[in-house]
C-alpha positions, 0 to 999 in steps of 0.5 A: 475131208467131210462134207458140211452138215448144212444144207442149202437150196438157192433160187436166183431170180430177175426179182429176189434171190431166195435160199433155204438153209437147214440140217438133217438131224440124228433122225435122218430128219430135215430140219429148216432153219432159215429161209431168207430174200433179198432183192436181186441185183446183176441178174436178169431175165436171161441170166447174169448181167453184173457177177460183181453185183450178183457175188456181192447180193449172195454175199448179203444172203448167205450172211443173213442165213447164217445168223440163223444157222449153227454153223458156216454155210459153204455150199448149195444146191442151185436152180439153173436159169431156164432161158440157158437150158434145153430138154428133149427126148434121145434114143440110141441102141447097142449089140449085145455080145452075147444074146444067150447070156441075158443084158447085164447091168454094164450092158444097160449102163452102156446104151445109157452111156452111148444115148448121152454122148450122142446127143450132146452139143459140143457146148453144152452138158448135161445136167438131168437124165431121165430114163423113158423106157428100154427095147429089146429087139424090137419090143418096147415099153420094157422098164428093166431089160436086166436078164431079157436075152436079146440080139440089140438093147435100145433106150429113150431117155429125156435129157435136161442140159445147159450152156457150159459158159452159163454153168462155169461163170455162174459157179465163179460167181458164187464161188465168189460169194463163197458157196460150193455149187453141190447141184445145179438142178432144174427149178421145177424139179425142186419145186417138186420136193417141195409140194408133190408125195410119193404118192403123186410121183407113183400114180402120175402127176404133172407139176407145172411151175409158172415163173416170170418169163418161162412155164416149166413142165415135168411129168412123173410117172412110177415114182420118177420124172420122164419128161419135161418141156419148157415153154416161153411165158410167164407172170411178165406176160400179164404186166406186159398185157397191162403195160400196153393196153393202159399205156402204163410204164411196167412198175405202175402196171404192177402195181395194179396187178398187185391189187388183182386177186381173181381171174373170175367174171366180176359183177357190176359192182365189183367191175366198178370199183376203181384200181389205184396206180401211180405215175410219177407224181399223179395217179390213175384209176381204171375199173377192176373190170377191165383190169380183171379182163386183160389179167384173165385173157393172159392166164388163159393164153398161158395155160392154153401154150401148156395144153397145146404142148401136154394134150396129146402126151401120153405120160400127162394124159395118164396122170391119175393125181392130175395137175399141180401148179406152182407160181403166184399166178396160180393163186389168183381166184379162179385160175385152177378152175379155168386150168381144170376146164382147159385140160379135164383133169383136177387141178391143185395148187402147189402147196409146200408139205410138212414143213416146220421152220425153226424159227416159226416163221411161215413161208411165202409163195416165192420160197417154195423152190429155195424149200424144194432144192433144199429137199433135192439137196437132202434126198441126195445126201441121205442116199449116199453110202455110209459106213456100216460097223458090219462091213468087214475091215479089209474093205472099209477102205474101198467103201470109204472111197465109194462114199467120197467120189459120191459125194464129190462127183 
């Protein structure tokens, strides 16, 4: 039993569907070879509405892939809808049987183990676990407790979980349409994959990813991610801004929001000039001024929900590469500016890195998290164990099923 060799990354969203499919090559290489779009169907803002519909829409998606692939499509590393997940920080501490004999790696297993189960709910499961920091009676801030002698090894970890019904039937949804779910996995943290170096994760960095409805946050600190909060908001909040005010139905409220490019102060002439947008038969226009206004009082409220929870953490304070925002919203003239001034500390766009695709094409905003869980995907895949011809006969087996419980589990 193999694992295939294509990869896949799947975003589902109220919007479109995206997934990016590719191969690691000889080279340990990841080449993409596909990214594609349809428009979302039996999927909105909290989740599945229609698995029918949904199965059939993946269906489509996974078809088109293919015809850029080399090989059948089975299986993907999927991004979990927020509105089902939850994330927070949990401690728990162990005795130590015997303290002269230093904390061994079952030891730290354990705590890690007893701080899981402790702090789950009955329905849900945990999809990431990040390790803050170990104690050692008492002292803590200790990152690696193996060999310290101590009486008692405590441990703070930041647990992302999920809604178990929400994970089984979204997996027999896309059994359906034919994938194996490899991962579900926290969109914000292939988004990560996709625009963040080591070096950002090693210096401490904080990626903040704006979608529709919800504004994700993860902190990374020594290379790994130690937090993450998940805040109410998103680009919806801006059309429902302009839908109220205007007294605009939402497909007409986008459209104008389609023709804003700037959060900025405009000057007269600019403030003037007329937007566009049509309702039913007619149409109205309203001065770029005043749509630029409601735009930019909602981004402003946005980013102000994401310093109130970040401003007195200390992982964000200390995050030496500063601030990295991902999202449409985000590229709209003057955003990171009023970002920058909001949490004094540089602020960049979330730019996906080294990327080829094979066909030539380029890539659009809204791939950068398909492209980041197809990177997610990858990583894992290449941090399995492999055979090594040096391995001596009698114990290829054990090491063969290491490798298969790996990947399988």
């Amino acid at each position: 039993m193999k694992r295939p060799n294509v990869l896949a990354g799947l975003e589902l969203g109220p919007r479109q569907f995206v997934l990016a499919a590719g191969q690691i090559e000889d080279s340990q290489r990841l080449v993409i070879q596909a990214v594609e779009a349809v428009p979302a169907q039996g999927f909105e803002r909290d989740g599945l509405s229609d698995p029918v519909e949904c199965a059939d829409a993946v269906t489509r998606l996974v078809r088109q892939a293919e015809r850029s692939l080399t090989a059948r499509l089975s299986a993907a590393t999927v991004a979990f809808p927020t509105q089902q997940m939850k994330s927070f920080n949990a401690s728990a501490s162990i005795p130590i049987p015997d303290p002269g004999a230093g904390i061994s790696r079952q030891d730290e297993g354990k705590v890690i183990s007893t701080c899981r189960s402790l702090s789950l709910d009955y329905d849900r499961q945990i999809l990431h676990s990040f390790e803050r920091s170990f104690g050692v009676d008492g002292q803590s801030g200790v990152k690696n407790p193996i060999g310290l002698s101590g009486k008692k090894l405590a441990v703070d970890l930041h647990l992302v979980t999920a809604l178990n019904l929400g994970v089984q039937n979204l997996t027999r949804v896309l059994s359906r349409a034919g994938l194996e779910v490899e991962n579900f996995v926290l969109p914000s943290l292939g988004a990560a994959e996709a625009v963040l170096s080591d070096l950002d994760r090693d210096i401490g960095v904080t990626l903040i990813r704006i979608s529709d409805f919800q504004m994700e946050v993860v902190l990374f600190d020594d290379g790994e991610p130690r937090e993450t909060f998940l805040i109410p908001g998103g680009t919806e909040d801006l059309l429902e801004n302009i839908s109220r005010s205007l007294k605009l139905p939402t497909v007409s409220a986008e459209h104008l929001l389609e023709q804003v490019s700037t959060v900025e102060e405009l000057s007269e002439e600019k403030a003037a000039l007329p937007l566009r947008a049509g309702l039913g038969a007619s149409v109205r226009t309203f001065p770029q001024g005043q749509v630029v206004q409601l735009v930019r009082a909602r981004a402003k409220d946005l980013l102000h929900r994401v310093q109130r929870r970040l401003g007195s953490n200390p992982i964000f304070l200390d995050s030496a590469s500063g601030v990295v925002i991902v999202g449409p919203l985000a590229r709209l003239e003057g955003f990171l500016e009023m970002a920058e001034e909001l949490f004094n500390m540089p602020v960049r766009l979330g730019m996906v890195k080294d990327v080829e695709l094979a066909d030539g094409k380029s890539l659009r905003v809204h791939d950068t998290t398909a492209v980041g869980l197809l990177r997610y995907s990858a990583k894992r895949r290449l941090a399995t164990v492999r055979y090594s011809p040096t391995t001596p006969p009698w114990l290829r087996p054990l090491e063969t099923v290491q490798r298969l419980l790996q990947e399988y589990f």
